[in-house]
N, CA, C and O atoms as CSV, one atom per row, in Angstrom:
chain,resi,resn,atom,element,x,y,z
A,1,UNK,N,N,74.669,78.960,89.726
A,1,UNK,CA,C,75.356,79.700,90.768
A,1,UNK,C,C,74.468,80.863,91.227
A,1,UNK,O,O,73.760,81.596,90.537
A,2,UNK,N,N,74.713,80.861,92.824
A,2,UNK,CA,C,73.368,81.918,92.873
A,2,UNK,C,C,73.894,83.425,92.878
A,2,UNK,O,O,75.057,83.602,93.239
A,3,UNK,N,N,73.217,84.386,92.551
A,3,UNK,CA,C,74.006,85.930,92.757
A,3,UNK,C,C,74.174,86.399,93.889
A,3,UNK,O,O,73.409,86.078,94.798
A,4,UNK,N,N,75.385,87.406,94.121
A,4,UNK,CA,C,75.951,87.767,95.097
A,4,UNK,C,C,74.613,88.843,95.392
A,4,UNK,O,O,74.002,89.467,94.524
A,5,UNK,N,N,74.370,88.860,96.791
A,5,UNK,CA,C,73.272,90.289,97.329
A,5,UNK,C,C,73.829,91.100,97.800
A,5,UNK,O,O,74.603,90.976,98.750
A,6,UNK,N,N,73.489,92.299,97.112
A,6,UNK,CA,C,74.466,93.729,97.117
A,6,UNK,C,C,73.277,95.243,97.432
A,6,UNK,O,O,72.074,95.206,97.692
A,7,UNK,N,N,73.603,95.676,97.377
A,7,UNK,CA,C,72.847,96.925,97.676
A,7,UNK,C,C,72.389,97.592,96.373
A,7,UNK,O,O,73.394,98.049,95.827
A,8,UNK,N,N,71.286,97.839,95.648
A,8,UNK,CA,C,71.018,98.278,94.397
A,8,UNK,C,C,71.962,99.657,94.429
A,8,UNK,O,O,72.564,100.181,95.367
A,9,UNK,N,N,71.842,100.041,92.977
A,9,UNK,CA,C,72.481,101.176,92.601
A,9,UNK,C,C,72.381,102.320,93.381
A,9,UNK,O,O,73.273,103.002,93.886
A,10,UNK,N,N,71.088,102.446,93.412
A,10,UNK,CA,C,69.679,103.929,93.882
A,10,UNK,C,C,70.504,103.778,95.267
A,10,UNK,O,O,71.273,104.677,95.607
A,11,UNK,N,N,70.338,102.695,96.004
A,11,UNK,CA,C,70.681,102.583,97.177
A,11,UNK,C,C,72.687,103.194,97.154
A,11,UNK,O,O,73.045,104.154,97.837
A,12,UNK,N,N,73.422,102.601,96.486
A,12,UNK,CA,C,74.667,103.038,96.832
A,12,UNK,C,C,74.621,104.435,95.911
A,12,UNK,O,O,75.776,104.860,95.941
A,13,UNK,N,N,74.068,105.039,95.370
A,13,UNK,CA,C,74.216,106.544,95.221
A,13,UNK,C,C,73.514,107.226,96.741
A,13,UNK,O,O,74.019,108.239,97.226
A,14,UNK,N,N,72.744,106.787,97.162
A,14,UNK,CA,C,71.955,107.387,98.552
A,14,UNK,C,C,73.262,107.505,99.371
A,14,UNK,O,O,73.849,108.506,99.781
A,15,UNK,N,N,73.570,106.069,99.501
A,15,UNK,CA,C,74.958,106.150,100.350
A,15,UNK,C,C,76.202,106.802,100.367
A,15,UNK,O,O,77.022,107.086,101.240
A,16,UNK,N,N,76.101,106.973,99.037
A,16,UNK,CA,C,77.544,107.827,98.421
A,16,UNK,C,C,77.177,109.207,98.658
A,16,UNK,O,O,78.290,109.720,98.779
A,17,UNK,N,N,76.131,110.358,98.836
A,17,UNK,CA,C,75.712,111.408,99.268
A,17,UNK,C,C,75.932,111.135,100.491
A,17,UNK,O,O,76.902,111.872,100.670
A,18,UNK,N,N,75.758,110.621,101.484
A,18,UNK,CA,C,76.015,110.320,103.138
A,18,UNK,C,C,77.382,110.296,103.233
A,18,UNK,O,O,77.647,110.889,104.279
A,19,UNK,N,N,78.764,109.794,102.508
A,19,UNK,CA,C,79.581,109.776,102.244
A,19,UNK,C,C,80.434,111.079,101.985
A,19,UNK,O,O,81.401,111.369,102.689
A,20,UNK,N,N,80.062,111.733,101.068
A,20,UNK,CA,C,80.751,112.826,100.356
A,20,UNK,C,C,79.985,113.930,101.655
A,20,UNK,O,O,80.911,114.161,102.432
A,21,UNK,N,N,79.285,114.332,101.932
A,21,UNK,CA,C,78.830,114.805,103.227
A,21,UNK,C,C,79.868,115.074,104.400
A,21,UNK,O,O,80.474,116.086,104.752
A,22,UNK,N,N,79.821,113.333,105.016
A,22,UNK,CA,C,80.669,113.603,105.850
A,22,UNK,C,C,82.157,113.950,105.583
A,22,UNK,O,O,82.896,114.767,106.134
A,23,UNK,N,N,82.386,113.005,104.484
A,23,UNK,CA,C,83.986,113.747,103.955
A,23,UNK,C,C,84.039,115.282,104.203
A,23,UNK,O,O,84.906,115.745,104.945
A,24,UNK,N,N,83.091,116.099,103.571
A,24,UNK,CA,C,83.464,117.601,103.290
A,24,UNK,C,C,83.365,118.228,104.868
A,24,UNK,O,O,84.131,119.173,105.057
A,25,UNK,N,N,82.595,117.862,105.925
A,25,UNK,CA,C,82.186,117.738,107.154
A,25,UNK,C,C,83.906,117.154,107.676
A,25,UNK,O,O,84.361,118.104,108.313
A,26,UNK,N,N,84.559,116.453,107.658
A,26,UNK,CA,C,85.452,115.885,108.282
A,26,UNK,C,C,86.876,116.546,107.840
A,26,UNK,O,O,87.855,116.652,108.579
A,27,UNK,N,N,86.792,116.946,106.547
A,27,UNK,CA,C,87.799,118.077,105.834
A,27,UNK,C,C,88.059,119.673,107.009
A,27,UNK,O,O,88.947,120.238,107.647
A,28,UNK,N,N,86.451,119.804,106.649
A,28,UNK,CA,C,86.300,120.935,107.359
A,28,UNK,C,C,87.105,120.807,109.119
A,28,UNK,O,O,88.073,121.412,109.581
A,29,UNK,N,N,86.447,120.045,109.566
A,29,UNK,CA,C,87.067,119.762,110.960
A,29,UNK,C,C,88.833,119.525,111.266
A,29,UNK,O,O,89.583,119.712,112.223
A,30,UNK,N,N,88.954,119.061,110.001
A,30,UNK,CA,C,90.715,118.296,109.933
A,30,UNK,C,C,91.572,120.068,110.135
A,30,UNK,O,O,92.549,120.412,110.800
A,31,UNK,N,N,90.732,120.764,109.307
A,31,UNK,CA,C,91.805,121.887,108.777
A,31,UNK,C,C,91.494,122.429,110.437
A,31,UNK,O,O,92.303,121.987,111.253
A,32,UNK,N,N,90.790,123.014,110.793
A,32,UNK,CA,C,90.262,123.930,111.866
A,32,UNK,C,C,91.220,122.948,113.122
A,32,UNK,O,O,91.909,123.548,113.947
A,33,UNK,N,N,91.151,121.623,113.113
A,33,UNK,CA,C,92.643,120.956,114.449
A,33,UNK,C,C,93.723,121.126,113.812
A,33,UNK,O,O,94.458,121.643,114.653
A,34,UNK,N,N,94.389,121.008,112.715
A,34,UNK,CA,C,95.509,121.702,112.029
A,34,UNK,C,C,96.106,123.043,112.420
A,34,UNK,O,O,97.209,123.159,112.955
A,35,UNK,N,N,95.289,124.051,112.110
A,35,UNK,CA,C,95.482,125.564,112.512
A,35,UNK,C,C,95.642,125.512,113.827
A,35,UNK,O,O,96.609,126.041,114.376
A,36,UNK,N,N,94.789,124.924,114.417
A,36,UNK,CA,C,95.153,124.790,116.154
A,36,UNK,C,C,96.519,124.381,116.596
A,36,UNK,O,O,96.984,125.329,117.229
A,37,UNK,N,N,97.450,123.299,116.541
A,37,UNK,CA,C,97.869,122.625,116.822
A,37,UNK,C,C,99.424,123.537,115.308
A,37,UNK,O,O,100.634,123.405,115.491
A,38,UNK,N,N,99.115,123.932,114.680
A,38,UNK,CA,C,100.423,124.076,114.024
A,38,UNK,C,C,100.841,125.800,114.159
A,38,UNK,O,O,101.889,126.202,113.654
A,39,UNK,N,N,100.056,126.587,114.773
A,39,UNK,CA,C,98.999,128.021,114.791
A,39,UNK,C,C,100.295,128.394,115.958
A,39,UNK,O,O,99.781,128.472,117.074
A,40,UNK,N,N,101.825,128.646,116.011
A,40,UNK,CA,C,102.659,128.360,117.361
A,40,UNK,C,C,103.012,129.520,117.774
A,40,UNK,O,O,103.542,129.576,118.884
A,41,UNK,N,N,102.774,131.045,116.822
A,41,UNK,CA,C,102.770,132.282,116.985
A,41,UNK,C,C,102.082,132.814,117.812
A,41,UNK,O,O,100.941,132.350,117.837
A,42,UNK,N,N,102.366,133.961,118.837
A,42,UNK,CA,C,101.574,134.681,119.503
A,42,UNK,C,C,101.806,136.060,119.313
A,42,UNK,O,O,101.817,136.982,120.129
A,43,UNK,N,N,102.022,136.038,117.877
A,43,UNK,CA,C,102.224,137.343,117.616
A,43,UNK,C,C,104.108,138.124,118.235
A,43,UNK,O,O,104.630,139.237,118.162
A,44,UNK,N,N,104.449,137.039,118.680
A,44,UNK,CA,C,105.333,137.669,119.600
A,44,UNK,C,C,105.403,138.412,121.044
A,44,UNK,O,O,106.439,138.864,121.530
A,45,UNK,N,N,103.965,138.463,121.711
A,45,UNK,CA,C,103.916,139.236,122.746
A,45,UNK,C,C,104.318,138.753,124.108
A,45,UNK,O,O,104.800,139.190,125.153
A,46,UNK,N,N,103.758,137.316,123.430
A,46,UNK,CA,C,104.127,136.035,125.022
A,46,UNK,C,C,105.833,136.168,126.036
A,46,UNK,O,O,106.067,135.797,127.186
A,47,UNK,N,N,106.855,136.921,124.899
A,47,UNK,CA,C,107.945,137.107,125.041
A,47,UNK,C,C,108.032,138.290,126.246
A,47,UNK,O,O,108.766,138.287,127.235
A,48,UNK,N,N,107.238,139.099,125.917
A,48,UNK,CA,C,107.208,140.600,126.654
A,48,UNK,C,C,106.275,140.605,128.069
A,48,UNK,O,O,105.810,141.672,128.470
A,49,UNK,N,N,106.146,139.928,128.458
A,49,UNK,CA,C,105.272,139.863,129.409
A,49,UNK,C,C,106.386,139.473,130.838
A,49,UNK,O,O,107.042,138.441,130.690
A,50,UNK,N,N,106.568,140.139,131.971
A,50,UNK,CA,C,107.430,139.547,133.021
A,50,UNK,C,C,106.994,138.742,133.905
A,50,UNK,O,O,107.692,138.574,134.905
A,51,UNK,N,N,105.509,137.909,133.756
A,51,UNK,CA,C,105.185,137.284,134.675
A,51,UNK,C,C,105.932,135.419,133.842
A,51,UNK,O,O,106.222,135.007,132.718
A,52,UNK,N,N,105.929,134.933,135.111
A,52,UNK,CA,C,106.535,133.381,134.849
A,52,UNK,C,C,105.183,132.728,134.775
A,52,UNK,O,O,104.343,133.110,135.590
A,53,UNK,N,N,104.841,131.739,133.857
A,53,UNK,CA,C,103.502,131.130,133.391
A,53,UNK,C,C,103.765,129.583,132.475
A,53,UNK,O,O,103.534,129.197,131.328
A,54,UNK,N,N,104.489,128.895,133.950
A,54,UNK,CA,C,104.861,127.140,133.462
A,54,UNK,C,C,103.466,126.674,133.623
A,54,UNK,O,O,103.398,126.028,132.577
A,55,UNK,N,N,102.367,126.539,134.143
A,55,UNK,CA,C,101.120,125.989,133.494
A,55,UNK,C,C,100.679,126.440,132.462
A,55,UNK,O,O,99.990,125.664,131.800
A,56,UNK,N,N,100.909,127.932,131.891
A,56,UNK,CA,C,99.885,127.896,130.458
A,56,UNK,C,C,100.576,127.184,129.686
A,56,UNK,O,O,99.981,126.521,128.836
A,57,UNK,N,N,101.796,127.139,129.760
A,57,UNK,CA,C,102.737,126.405,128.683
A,57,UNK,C,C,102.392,125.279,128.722
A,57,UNK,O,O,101.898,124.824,127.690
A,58,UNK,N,N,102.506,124.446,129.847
A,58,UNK,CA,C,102.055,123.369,129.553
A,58,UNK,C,C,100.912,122.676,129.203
A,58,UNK,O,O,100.818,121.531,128.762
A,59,UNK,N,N,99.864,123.668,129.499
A,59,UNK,CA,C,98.660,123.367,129.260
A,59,UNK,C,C,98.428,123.599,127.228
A,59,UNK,O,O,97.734,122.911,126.479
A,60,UNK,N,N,99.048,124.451,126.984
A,60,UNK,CA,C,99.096,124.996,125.365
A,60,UNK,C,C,99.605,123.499,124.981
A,60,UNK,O,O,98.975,122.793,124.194
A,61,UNK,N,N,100.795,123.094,125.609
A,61,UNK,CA,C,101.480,121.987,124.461
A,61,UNK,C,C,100.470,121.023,124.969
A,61,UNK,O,O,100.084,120.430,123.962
A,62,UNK,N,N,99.695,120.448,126.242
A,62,UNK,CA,C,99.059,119.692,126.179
A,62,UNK,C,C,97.646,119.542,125.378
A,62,UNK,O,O,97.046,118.512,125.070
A,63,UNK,N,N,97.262,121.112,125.108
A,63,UNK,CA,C,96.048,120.757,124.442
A,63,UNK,C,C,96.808,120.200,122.807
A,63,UNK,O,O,96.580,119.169,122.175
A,64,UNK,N,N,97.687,121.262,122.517
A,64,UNK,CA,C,97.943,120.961,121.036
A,64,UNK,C,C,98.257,119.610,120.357
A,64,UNK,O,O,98.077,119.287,119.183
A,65,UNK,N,N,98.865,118.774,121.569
A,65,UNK,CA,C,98.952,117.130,121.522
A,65,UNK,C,C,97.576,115.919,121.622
A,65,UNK,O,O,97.310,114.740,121.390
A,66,UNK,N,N,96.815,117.561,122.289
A,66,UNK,CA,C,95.157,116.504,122.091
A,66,UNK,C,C,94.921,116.720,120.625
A,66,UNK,O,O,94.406,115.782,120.018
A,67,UNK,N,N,95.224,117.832,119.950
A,67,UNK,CA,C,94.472,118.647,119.147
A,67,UNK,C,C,95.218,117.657,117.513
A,67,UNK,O,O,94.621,117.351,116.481
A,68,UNK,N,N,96.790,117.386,117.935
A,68,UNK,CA,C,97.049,116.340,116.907
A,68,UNK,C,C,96.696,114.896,116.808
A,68,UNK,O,O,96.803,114.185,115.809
A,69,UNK,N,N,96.184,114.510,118.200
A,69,UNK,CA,C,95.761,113.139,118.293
A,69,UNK,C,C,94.394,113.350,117.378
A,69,UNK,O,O,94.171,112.476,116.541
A,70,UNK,N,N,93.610,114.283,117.470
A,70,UNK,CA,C,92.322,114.524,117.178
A,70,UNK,C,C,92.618,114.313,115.514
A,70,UNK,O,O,92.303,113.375,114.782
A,71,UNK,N,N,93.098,115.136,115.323
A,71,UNK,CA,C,93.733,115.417,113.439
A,71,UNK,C,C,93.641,114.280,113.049
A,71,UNK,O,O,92.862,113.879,112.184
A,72,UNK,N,N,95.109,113.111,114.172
A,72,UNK,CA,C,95.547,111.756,113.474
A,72,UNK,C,C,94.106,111.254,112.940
A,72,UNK,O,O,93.876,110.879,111.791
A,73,UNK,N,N,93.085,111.329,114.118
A,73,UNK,CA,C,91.660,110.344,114.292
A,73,UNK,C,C,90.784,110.792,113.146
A,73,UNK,O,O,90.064,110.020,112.514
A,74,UNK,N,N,90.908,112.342,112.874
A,74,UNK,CA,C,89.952,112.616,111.513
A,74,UNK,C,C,90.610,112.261,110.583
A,74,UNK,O,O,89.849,111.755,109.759
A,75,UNK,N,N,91.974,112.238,110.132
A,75,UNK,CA,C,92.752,111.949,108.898
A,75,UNK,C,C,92.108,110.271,108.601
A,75,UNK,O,O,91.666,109.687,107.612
A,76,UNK,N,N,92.311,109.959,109.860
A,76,UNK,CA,C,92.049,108.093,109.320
A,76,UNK,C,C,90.465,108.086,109.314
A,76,UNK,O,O,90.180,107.067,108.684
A,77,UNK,N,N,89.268,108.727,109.708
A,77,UNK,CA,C,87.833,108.924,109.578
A,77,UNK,C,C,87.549,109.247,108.066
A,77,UNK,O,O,86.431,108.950,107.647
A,78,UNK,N,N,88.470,109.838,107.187
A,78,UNK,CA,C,88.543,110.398,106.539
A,78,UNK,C,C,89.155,109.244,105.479
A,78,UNK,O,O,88.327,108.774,104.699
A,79,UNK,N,N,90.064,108.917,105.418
A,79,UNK,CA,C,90.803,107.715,104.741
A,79,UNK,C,C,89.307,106.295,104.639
A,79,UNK,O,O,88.761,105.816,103.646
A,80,UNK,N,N,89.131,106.080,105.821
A,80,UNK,CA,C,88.175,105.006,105.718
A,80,UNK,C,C,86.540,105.291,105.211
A,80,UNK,O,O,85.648,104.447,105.120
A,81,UNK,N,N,86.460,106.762,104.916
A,81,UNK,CA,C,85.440,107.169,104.022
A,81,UNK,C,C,85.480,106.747,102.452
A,81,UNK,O,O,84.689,106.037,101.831
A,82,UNK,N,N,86.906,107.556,101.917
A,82,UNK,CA,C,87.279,107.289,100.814
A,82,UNK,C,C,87.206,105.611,100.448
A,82,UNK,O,O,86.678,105.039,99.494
A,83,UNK,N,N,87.735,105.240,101.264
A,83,UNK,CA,C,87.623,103.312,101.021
A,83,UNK,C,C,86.175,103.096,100.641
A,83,UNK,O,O,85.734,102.467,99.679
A,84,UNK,N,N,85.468,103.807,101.678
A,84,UNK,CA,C,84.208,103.428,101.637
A,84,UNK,C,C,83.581,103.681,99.905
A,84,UNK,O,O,82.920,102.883,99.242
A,85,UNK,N,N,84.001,104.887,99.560
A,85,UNK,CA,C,83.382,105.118,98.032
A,85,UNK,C,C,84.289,104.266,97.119
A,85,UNK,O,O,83.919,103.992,95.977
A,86,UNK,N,N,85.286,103.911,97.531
A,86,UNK,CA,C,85.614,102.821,96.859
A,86,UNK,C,C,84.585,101.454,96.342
A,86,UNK,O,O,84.167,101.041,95.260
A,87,UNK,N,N,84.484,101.122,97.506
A,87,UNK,CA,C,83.430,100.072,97.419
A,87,UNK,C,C,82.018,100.130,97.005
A,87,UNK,O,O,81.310,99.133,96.861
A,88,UNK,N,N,81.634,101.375,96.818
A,88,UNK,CA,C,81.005,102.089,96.489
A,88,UNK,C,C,80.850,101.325,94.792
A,88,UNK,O,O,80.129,100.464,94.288
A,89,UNK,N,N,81.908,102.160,94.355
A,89,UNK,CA,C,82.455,102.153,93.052
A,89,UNK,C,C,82.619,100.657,92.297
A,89,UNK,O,O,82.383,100.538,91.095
A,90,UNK,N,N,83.097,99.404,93.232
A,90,UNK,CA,C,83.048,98.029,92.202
A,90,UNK,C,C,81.764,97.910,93.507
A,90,UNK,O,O,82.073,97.281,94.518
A,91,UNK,N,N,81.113,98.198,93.465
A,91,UNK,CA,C,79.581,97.287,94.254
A,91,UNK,C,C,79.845,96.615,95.333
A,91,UNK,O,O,78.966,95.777,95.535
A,92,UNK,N,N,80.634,96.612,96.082
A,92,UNK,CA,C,81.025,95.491,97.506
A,92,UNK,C,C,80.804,96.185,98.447
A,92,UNK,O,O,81.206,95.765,99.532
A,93,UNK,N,N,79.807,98.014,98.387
A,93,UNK,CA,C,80.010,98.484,99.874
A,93,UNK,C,C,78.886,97.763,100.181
A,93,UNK,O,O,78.157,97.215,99.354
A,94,UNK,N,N,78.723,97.763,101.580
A,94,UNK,CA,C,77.243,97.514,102.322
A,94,UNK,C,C,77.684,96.096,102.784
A,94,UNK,O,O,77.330,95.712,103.899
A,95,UNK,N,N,78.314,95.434,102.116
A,95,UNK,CA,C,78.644,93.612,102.303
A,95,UNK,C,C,79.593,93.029,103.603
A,95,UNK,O,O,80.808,93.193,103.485
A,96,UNK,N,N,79.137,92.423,104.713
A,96,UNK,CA,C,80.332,92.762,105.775
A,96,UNK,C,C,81.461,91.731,105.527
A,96,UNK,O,O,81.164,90.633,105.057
A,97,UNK,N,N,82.533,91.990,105.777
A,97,UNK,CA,C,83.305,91.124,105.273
A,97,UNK,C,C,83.891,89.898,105.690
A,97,UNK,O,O,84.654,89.155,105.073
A,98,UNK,N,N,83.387,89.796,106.907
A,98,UNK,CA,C,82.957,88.354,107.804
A,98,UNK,C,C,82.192,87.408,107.142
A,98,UNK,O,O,82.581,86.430,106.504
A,99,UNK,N,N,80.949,87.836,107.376
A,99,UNK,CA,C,79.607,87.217,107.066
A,99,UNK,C,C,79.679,87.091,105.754
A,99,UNK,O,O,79.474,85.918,105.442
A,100,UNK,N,N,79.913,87.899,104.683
A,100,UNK,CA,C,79.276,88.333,103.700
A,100,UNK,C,C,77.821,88.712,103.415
A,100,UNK,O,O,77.315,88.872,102.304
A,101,UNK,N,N,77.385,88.799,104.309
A,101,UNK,CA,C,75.831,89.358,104.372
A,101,UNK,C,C,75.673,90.755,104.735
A,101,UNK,O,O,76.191,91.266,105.728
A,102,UNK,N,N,74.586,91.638,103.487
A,102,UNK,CA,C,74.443,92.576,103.723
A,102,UNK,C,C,74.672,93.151,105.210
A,102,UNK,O,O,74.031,92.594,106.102
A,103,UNK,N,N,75.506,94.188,105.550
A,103,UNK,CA,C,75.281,95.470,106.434
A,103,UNK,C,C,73.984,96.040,106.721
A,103,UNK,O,O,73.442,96.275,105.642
A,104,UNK,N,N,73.089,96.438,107.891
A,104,UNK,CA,C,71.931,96.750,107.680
A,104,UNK,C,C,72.099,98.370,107.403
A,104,UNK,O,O,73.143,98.993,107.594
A,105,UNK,N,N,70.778,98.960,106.883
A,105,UNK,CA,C,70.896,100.061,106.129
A,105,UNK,C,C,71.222,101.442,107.016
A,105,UNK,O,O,71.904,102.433,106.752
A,106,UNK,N,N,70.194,100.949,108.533
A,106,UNK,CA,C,70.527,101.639,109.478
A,106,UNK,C,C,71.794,101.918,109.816
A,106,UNK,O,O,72.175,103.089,109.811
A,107,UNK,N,N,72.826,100.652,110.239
A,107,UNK,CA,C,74.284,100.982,110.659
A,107,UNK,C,C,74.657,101.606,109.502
A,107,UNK,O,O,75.277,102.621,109.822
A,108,UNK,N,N,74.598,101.519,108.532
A,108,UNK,CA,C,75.347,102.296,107.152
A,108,UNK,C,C,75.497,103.841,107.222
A,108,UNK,O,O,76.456,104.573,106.982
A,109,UNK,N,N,73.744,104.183,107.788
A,109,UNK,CA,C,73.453,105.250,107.610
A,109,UNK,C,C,74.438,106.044,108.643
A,109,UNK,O,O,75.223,106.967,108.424
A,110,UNK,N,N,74.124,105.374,109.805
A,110,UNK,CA,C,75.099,106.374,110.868
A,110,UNK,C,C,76.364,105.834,111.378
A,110,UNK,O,O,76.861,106.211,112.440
A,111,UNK,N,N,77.097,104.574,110.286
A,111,UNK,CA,C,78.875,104.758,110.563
A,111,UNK,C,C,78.300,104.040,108.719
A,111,UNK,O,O,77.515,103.123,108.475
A,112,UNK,N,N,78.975,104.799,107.902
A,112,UNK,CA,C,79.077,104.680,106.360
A,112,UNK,C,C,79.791,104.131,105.638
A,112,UNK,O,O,79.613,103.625,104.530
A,113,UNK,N,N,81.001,104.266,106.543
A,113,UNK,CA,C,82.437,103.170,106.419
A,113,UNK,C,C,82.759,101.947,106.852
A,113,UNK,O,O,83.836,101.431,106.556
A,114,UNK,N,N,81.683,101.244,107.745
A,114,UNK,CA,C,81.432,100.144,108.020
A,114,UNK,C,C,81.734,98.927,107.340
A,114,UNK,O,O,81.132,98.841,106.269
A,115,UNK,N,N,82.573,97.826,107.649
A,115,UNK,CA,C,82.776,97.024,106.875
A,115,UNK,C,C,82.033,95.824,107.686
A,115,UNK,O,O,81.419,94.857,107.237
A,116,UNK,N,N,82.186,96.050,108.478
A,116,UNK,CA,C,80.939,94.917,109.600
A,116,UNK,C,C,79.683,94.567,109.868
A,116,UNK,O,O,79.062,95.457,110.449
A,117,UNK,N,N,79.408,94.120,109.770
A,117,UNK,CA,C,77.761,93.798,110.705
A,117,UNK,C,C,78.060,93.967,112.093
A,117,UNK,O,O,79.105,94.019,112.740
A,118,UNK,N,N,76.538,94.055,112.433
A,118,UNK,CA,C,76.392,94.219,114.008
A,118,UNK,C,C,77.094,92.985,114.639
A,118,UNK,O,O,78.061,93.120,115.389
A,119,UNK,N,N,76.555,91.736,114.296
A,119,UNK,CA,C,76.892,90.754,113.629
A,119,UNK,C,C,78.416,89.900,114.991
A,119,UNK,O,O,78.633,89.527,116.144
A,120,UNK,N,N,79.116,90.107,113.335
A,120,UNK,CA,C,80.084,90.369,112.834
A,120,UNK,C,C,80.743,91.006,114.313
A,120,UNK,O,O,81.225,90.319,115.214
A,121,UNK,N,N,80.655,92.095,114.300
A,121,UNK,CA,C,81.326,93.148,115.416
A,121,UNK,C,C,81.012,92.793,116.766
A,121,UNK,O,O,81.869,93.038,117.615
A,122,UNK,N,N,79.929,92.254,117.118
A,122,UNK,CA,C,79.781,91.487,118.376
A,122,UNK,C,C,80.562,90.850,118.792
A,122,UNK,O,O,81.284,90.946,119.785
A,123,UNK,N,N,80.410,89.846,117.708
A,123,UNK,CA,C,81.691,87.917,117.735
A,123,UNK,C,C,82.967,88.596,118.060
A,123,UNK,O,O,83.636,88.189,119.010
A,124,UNK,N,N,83.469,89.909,117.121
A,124,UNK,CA,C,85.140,90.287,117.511
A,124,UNK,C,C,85.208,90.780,119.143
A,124,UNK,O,O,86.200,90.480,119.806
A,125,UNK,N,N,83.975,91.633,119.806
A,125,UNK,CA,C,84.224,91.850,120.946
A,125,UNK,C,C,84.210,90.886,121.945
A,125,UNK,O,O,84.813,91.046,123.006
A,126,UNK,N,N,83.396,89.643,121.610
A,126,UNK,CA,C,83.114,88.299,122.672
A,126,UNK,C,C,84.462,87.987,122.877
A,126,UNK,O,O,84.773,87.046,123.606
């Protein structure tokens, strides 16, 4: 039976630093759209003011609805990292799960959570 081709060790610790990186990188970003978007105080002053101001309002709740869509998108950037050190962990990252043929090292490097080949990801868009 022939052996499965996987990414050496050296190689998935390289990867797992690219990993934990962006996690702490994507943490950072999650909290900073959080505070934005949950942040609903103005101190109280917005009250005291006699001018009428239906665009800032709406513009405030519209950004803050970008600002949770944004959150949703890092929370799950973030989720599919962790997977990623999963695989990490029993040896199956790097492997696309179509093909089963190595991921190249390049796509790894700059999307880490990749479960595809170029490949792979083409055929789903055809």
């Amino acid at each position: 039976m022939s052996e499965v081709i996987r990414y050496s060790d050296k190689d998935l610790e390289y990867f797992k630093e690219i990993i934990l990186k962006k996690i702490d990188r994507a943490e950072e970003n999650l909290a900073l759209l959080e505070a934005s978007y949950k942040n609903d105080s103005d101190n109280g002053t917005e009250d005291t003011s006699p001018t009428f101001k239906p665009f800032e309002a709406g513009s405030e709740t519209m950004s803050k609805e970008a600002n949770l869509r944004l959150a949703m998108r890092q929370e799950r950037f973030i989720s599919d990292l962790r997977n990623a050190l999963i695989r990490i962990e029993n040896k199956s990252y790097g492997i696309c799960r179509v093909t089963g043929k190595l991921i190249q090292k390049k796509r790894l490097e700059l999307v880490p959570h990749a479960t595809l080949s170029i490949e792979a990801k083409k055929a789903q868009v055809d």
